[in-house]
C-alpha positions, -999 to +999 in steps of 0.1 A: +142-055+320+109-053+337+106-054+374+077-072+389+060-067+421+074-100+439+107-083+428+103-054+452+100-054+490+077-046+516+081-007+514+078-014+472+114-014+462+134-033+443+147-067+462+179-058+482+174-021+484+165-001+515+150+026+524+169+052+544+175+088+547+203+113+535+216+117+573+217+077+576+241+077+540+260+109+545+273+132+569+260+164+566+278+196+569+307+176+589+329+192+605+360+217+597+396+202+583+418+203+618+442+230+625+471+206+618+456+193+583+485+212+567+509+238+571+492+271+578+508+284+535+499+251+520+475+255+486+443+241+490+413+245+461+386+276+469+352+275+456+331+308+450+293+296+441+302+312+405+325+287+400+299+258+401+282+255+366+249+246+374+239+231+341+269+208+339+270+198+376+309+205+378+331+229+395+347+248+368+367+275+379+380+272+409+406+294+431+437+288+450+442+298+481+462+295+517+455+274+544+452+297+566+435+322+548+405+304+542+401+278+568+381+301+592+348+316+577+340+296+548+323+262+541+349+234+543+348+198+520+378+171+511+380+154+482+349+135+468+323+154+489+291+167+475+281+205+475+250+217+470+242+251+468+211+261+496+204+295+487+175+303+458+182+311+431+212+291+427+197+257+445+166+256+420+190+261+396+209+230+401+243+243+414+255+209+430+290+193+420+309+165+433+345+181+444+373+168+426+410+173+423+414+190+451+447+208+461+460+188+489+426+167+491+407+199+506+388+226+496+369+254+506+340+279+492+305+297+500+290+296+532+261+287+510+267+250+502+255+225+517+279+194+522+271+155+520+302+130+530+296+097+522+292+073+557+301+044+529+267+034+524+262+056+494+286+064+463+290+102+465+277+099+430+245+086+432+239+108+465+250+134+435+221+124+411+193+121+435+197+156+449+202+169+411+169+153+407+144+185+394+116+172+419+144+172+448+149+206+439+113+217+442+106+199+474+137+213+485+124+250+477+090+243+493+106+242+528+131+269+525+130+297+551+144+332+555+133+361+540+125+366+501+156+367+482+177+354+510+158+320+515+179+288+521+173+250+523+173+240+563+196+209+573+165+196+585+148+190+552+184+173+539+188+149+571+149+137+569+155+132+534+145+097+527+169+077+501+161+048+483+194+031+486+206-001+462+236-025+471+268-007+469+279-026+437+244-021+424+252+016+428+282+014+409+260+000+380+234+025+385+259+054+385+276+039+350+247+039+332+233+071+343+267+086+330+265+070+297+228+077+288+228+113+308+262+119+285+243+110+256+213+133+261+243+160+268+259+154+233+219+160+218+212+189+241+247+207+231+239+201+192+206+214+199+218+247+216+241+253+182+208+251+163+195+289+171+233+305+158+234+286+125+194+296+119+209+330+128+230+329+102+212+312+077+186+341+083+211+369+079+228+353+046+192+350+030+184+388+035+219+398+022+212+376-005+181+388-010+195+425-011+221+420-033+201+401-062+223+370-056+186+354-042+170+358-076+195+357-100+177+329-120+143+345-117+161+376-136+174+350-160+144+335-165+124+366-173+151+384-186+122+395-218+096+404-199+116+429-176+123+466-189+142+477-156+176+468-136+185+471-104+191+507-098+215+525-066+193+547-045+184+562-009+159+545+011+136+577+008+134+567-026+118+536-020+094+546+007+062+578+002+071+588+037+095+581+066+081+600+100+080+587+136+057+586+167+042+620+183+068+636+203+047+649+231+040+628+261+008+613+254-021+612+283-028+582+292-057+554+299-069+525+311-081+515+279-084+526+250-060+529+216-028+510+227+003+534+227+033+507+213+070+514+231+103+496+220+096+468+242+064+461+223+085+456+188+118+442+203+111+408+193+107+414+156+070+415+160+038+438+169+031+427+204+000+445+224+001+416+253+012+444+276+007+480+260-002+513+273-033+535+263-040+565+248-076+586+246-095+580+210-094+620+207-054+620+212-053+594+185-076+611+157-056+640+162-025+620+147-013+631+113-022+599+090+011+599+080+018+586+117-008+565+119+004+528+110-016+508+086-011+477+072+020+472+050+040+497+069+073+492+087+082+505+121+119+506+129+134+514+161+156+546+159+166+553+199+191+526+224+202+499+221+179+481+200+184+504+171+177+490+137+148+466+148+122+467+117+084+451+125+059+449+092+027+458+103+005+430+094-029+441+116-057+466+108-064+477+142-058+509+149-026+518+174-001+549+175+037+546+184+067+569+205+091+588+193+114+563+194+103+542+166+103+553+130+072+548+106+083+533+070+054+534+045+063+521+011+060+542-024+035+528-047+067+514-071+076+494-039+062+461-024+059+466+018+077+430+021+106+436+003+109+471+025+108+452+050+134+430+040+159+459+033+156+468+063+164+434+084+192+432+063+231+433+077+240+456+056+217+480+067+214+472+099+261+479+098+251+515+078+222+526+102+242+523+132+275+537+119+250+571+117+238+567+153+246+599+171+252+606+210+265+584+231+243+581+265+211+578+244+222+565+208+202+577+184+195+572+149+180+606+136+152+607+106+178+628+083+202+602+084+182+572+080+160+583+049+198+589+032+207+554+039+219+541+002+200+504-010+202+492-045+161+487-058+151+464-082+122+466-103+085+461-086+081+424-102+112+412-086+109+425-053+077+405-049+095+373-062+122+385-032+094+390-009+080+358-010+118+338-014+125+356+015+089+348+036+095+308+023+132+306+035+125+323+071+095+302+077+115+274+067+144+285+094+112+295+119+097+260+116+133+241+122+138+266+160+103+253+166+112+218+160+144+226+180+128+242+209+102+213+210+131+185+208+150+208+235+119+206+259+117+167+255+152+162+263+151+180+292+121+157+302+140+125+292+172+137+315+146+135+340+128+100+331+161+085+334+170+100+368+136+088+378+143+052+366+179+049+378+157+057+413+134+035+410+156+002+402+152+000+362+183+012+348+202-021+354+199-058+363+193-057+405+221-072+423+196-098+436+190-109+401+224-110+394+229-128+429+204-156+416+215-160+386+251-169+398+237-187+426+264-165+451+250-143+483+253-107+479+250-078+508+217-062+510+213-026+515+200-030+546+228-050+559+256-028+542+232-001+567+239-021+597+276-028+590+282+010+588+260+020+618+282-010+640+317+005+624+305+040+633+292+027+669+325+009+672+349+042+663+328+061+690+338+036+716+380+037+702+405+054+723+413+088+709+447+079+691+427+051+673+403+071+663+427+094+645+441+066+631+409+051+619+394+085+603+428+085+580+420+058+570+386+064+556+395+097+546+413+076+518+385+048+515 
């Protein structure tokens, strides 16, 4: 439904809306539940800022306690407030939840939320959305204050926050639809997020397959004449010339010069020099070639907790390794892929760590891995294996790129749709609606001055009618 300019008034919103701020909708931070709430052992609901799920926007685990225990000291809200988390990292992150189901209608958590009330003039869930809102959130960080790691959003910032405010049925609407289509994008984003563990899988059942000749079992049939061999039981040593690992004196070190490659530059599966250390040219010559890596070759990690890591090296530039890593160069009856392959498999990966000795520095010694059995198949078909293998896991890499791309634009279109709801195109306007019917309707700006005259009018009430009347909207 398109929105036209003559549909939006003079400060370029939609016709009947209003443009106020937070303080003007919501009380802010309002003031403690009275002594004489409830008995000083009565349950109410407690809120640590761990129990807020910041991705969901919902209070998930929250506590029990007394009265009296928590009444003084922590942050107080009633049932249907919003909290909002004003302390980084947790207010970037989103933590902001509308409190529900209450014990006794009251609740209490961190000193670090923030706490909106609804005057009437604003649904507590579309106050919800709009602070959710990802640009909210950075404007909100841009004027925290306090020192780093301890920086909070000011009251200030939330009471001159302006709100572009809709006729309360209008808001009703709004809030609908942005649970149905907000749902929707939550259904995608959770089947999304199963995507990585089944590629994992997939990934893991492909190298065991691989491994145990279930991968290539027609290729064996196939060529069944032209193959002399079978698939024989071995040790690893058998299939590589030489297993060795990095120099095991502390190298000196440079600025520049031949990068020196730690765990952390293999731990993702691949070579990474982005951020490497240095080593002299002389240190480096003086390397045995046998623990110098060259292409083909397979490093595996051998020390902590990332034992059983293995990286094919697929560059020709010259680098040299710590002692933590193991160098894996493949005999000449043995292709370097499929070596590699035996060595990302599960099984492997079960039998090299059920030889890791020590316990505050696991470690995986040379002895023991070079005895690790594997079952080898002739040269021909580990190349076939090698290149099953390399088809099937770009196949899986090319389905997490998809995913991650889809994830990125679904994170984008929760936002497109909080920024419509905003801006008046999620639903018909209640003046269009109003037309159409031919009925009047109350404009935002009149439901503003109702609310400011009820509020002006409870000020002026005698004290036991003022009780009376704040029960009363408590319940409202």
């Amino acid at each position: 439904m398109g929105i036209t300019a003559a549909d939006h008034n003079a400060e370029g919103l939609p016709e009947g809306w209003a443009l106020t701020t937070l303080q003007d909708a919501c009380e802010i931070n309002p003031s403690k539940a009275p002594k004489d709430s409830l008995p000083a052992d009565a349950p109410v609901t407690f809120v640590p800022m761990p129990a807020v799920d910041a991705e969901e926007g919902t209070i998930t685990k929250p506590q029990v306690r007394r009265f009296s225990e928590v009444r003084k000291g922590f942050t107080s809200f009633r049932e249907g407030d919003v909290i909002m988390a004003k302390i980084t990292p947790c207010m970037e992150n989103g933590k902001a939840a509308i409190a529900r189901n209450l014990i006794n209608g009251l609740g209490f958590g961190s000193t670090e939320f923030h706490v909106f009330r609804s005057t009437g003039v604003a649904l507590a869930d579309f106050v919800y959305h709009y602070i959710r809102r990802e640009s909210y959130r950075r404007s909100a960080e841009a004027e925290m204050t306090g020192s780093v790691g301890q920086k909070r959003v000011p009251q200030t910032f939330l009471e001159t926050t302006e709100l572009p405010l809709p006729p309360l049925p209008e808001q009703v609407r709004i809030v609908k639809s942005l649970t149905e289509l907000l749902n929707t994008v939550k259904a995608s984003q959770d089947k999304l997020r199963r995507v990585p563990a089944i590629l994992k899988r997939f990934r893991q059942a492909v190298l065991a397959a691989a491994c145990s000749g279930r991968l290539t079992e027609d290729w064996r049939e196939a060529n069944r004449c032209s193959i002399e061999e079978d698939w024989r039981e071995a040790e690893l040593s058998d299939l590589c010339a030489s297993i060795s690992d990095g120099d095991h004196q502390p190298p000196p070190k440079l600025a520049m010069g031949v990068p020196f490659l730690t765990i952390g530059n293999v731990s993702s599966g691949r070579l990474d020099f982005s951020e490497t250390r240095f080593v002299p040219e002389k240190y480096f010559n003086q390397i045995k070639p046998g623990r110098k890596p060259r292409r083909g070759d397979v490093l595996y990690t051998v020390v902590g907790a990332t034992i059983g890591i293995p990286v094919l090296v697929d560059v020709d530039r010259p680098f040299c390794f710590q002692r933590h890593i193991a160098l894996l160069r493949a005999s000449k009856d043995a292709a370097p892929e499929f070596l590699w392959t035996v060595m990302a498999s599960p099984e492997v990966f079960k039998e090299a760590w059920s030889r890791v000795t020590g316990s505050a520095q696991p470690t995986l010694p040379l002895g023991n891995l070079r005895t690790i059995p594997i079952s080898i198949p002739p040269l021909a078909e580990q190349e076939e294996i090698a290149r099953r293998v390399q088809t099937l896991l770009e196949m899986a890499d090319n389905i997490q790129e998809r995913v991650g791309q889809a994830t990125l634009k679904s994170e984008k279109l929760t936002q497109s749709i909080l920024a419509r709801a905003f801006r008046g195109e999620l639903v018909p306007t209640e003046a269009e609606l109003a037309r159409r019917g031919g009925v009047e309707y109350e404009t935002a700006s009149v439901l503003l001055e109702r609310v400011r005259a009820e509020k002006e009018n409870l000020a002026k009430a005698p004290p036991v009618t003022k009780r009376k009347l704040r029960k009363v909207s408590a319940h409202v």
